[in-house]
C-alpha positions as CSV (number, residue, x, y, z in Angstrom):
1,X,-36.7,128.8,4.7
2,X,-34.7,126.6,2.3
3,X,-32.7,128.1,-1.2
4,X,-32.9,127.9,-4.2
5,X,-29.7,128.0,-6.3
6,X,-30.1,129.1,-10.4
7,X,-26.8,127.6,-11.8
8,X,-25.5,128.5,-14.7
9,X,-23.6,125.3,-16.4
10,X,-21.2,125.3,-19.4
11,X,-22.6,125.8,-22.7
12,X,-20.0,123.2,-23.9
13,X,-16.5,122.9,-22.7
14,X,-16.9,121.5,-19.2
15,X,-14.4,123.7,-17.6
16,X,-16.4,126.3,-18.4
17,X,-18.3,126.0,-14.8
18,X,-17.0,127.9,-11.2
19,X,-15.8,126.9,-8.7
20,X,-18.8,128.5,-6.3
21,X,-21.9,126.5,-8.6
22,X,-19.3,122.7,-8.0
23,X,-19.6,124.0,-4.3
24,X,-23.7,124.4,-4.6
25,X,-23.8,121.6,-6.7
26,X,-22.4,119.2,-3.9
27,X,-24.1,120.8,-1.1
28,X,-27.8,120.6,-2.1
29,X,-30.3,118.3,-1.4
30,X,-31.1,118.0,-4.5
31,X,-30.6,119.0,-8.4
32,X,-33.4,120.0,-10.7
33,X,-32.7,119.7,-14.0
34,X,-34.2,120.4,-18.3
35,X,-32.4,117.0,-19.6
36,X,-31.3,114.5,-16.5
37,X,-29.2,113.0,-19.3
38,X,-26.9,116.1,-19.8
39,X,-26.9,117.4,-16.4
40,X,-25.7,113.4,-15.0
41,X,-22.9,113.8,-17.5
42,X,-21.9,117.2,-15.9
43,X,-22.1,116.0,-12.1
44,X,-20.6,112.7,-12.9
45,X,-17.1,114.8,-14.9
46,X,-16.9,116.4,-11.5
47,X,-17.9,113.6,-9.3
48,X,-20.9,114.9,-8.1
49,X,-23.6,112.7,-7.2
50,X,-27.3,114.0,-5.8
51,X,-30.5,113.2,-6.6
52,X,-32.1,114.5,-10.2
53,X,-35.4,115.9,-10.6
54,X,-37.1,116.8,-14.2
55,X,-37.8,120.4,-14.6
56,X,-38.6,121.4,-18.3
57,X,-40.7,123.0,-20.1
58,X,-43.2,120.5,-20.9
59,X,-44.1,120.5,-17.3
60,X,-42.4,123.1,-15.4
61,X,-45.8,124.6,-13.4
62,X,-46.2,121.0,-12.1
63,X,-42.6,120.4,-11.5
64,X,-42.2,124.0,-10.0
65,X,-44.8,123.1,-8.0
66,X,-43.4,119.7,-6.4
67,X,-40.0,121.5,-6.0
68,X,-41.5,124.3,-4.2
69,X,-43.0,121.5,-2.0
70,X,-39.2,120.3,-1.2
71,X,-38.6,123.3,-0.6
72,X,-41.0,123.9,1.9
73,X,-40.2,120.6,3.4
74,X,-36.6,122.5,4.2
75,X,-34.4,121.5,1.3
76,X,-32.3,123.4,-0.7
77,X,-32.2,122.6,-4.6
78,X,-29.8,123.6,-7.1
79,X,-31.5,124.3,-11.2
80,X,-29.8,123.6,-13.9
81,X,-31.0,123.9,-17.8
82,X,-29.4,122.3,-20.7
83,X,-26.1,124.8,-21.2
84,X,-25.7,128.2,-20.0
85,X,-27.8,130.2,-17.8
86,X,-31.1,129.4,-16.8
87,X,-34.3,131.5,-18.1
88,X,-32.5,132.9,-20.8
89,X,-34.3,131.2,-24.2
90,X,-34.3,128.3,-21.0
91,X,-37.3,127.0,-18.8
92,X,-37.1,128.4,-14.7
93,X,-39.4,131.5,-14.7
94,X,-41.8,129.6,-12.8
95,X,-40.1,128.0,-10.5
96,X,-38.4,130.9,-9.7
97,X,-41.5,133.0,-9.3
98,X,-43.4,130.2,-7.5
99,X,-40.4,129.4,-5.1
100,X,-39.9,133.2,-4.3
101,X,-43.4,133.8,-4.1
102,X,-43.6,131.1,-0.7
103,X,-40.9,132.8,0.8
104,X,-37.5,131.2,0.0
105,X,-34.3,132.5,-1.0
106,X,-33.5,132.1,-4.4
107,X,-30.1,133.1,-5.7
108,X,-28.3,133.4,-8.8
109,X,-24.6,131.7,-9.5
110,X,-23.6,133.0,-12.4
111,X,-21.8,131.6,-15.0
112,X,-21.3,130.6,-18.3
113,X,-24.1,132.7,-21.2
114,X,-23.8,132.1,-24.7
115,X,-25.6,135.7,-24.8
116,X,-22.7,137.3,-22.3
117,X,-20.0,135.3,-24.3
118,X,-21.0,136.5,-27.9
119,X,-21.1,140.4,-26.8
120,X,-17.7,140.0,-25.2
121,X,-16.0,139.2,-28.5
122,X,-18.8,140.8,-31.2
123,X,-16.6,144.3,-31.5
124,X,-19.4,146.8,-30.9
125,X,-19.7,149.4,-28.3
126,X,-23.4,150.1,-27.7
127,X,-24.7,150.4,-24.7
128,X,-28.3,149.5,-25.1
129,X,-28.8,146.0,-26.4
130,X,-31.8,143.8,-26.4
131,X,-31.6,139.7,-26.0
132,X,-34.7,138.9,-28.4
133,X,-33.3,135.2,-28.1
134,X,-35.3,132.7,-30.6
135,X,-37.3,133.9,-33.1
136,X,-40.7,131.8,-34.4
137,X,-40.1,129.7,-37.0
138,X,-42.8,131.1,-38.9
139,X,-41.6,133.1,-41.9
140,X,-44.1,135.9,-41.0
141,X,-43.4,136.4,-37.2
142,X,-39.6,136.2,-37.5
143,X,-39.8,139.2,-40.3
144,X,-41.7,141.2,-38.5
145,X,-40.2,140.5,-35.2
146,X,-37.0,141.1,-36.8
147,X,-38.4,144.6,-38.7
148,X,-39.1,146.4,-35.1
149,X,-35.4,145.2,-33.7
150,X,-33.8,146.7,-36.8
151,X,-35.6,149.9,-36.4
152,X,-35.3,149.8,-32.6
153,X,-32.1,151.5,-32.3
154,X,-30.5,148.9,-30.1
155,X,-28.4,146.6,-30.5
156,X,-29.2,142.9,-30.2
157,X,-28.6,139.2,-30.0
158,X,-30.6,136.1,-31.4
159,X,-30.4,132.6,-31.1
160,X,-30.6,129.8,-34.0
161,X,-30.7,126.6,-35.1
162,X,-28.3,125.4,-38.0
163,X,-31.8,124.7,-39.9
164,X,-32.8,128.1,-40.1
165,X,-29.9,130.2,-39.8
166,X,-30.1,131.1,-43.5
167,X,-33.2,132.1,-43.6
168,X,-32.9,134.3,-40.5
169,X,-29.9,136.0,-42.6
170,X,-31.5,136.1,-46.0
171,X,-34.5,138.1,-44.0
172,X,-31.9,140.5,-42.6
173,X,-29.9,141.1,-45.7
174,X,-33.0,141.7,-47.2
175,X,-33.9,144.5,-44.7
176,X,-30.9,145.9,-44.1
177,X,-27.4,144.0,-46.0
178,X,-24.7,146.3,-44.7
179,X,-25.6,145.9,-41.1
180,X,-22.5,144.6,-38.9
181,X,-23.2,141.7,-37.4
182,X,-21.6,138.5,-35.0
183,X,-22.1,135.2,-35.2
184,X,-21.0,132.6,-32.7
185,X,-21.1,128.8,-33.8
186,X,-20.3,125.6,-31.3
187,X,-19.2,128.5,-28.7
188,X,-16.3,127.2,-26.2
189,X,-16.8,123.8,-28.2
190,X,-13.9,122.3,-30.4
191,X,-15.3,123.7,-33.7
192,X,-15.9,127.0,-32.1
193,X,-16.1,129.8,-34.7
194,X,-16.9,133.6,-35.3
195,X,-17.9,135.4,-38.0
196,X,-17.8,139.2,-38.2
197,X,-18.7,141.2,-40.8
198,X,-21.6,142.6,-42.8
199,X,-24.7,140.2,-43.1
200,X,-24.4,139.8,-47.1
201,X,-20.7,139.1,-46.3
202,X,-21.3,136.3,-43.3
203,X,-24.3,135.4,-45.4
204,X,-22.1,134.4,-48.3
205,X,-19.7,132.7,-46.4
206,X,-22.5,130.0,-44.9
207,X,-24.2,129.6,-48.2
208,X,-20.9,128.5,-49.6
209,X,-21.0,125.5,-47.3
210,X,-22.3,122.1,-47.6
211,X,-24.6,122.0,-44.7
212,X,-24.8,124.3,-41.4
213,X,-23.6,122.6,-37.9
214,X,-23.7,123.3,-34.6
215,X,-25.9,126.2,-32.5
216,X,-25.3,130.0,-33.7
217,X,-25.6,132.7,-31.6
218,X,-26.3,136.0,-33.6
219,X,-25.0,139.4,-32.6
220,X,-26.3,142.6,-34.8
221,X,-25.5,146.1,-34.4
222,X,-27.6,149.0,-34.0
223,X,-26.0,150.6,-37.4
224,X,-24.2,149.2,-40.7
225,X,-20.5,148.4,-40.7
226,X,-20.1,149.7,-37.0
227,X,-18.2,146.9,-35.7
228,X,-14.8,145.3,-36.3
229,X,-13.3,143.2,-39.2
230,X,-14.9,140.8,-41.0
231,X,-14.0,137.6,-41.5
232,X,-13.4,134.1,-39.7
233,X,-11.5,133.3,-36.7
């Protein structure tokens, strides 16, 4: 039977990618793909050049489907999503399921995980932590969703756009101010910033600026003012 690869890709600087997903990468038949635009831009930095199939998820079933067919037919295909690694927040589930489900191999090559990258540098110790990822953009949803993570006792990590990230921080200082929390904007990128502290403190420093740029990845503690410093680096 044929494999399939799920490659994690950079979630900005290019460099960012192993040495084991270039090999898979230029090995496979072909390259399945959320955006053919940014994934051709990654193969072509590295000189890569293979086929490109749409798989997002607008149509993943029927794409999973017709790459479970090449699969059958004995080819091996490599998945890539938009930055980072696949499944997480990203499309995949399906054609994962489906290609395992008619036998194939289908294996992980990890890599970069704006998720993984934001815990390694957020300054909290739990153990437990829960990767609620992006929260609805309805006001109602997102406070409730984000009521039963506060009392949860875990830790955990969210994902937002620069559209609502106030709002997603008003709601939290609102439930709980002194929590510690992490936030990661235009991770590995050239603006790349952190901001550590308690949310009415990180929440002051955003509202402060002009406009918010770039993608945030949140980090928030399972207690107030258990972390590290706060402040920007």
């Amino acid at each position: 039977m044929a494999t399939l690869f799920i490659v994690a890709s950079p979630i900005g600087n290019l460099q960012d990618i192993s040495l084991r997903a270039l090999d898979v990468l230029k090995s496979v038949s072909l390259v399945a793909c959320e955006d053919s635009r940014r994934t051709l831009k990654l193969l072509t930095h590295f000189g890569i050049r293979v086929k490109l199939v749409s798989c997002r998820a607008a149509n993943e079933f029927q794409a999973a489907t017709r790459l479970t067919g090449y699969l059958d037919g004995g080819l091996d295909i490599a998945y890539l999503t938009d930055a980072g690694t696949p499944v997480l927040s990203d499309p995949g589930a399906v054609l994962v399921r489906l290609a395992s489900e008619a036998g194939h191999s289908v294996v992980p090559i990890p890599g970069p995980s704006a998720f993984a990258g934001l815990v390694s540098v957020a300054g909290a110790a739990e153990k437990t932590l829960v990767f609620a990822g992006f929260l609805s953009p309805k006001a109602g949803k997102r406070r409730s969703r984000l009521k039963e993570l506060l009392n949860g006792g875990a830790a955990f990590v969210l994902y937002e756009s620069p559209f609502r990230i106030l709002k997603l921080l008003s709601d939290l200082a609102e439930f709980d101010s002194d929590r510690y929390i992490c936030i990661g904007r235009e991770m590995t990128k050239l603006h790349e910033e952190y901001l550590r502290g308690s949310v009415s403190d990180v929440l002051r420093t955003l509202q402060q600026r002009q406009e918010q740029k770039g993608e945030f990845s949140v980090f928030v503690s399972a207690c107030s003012r258990c972390g590290g410093n706060s402040g920007a680096v």
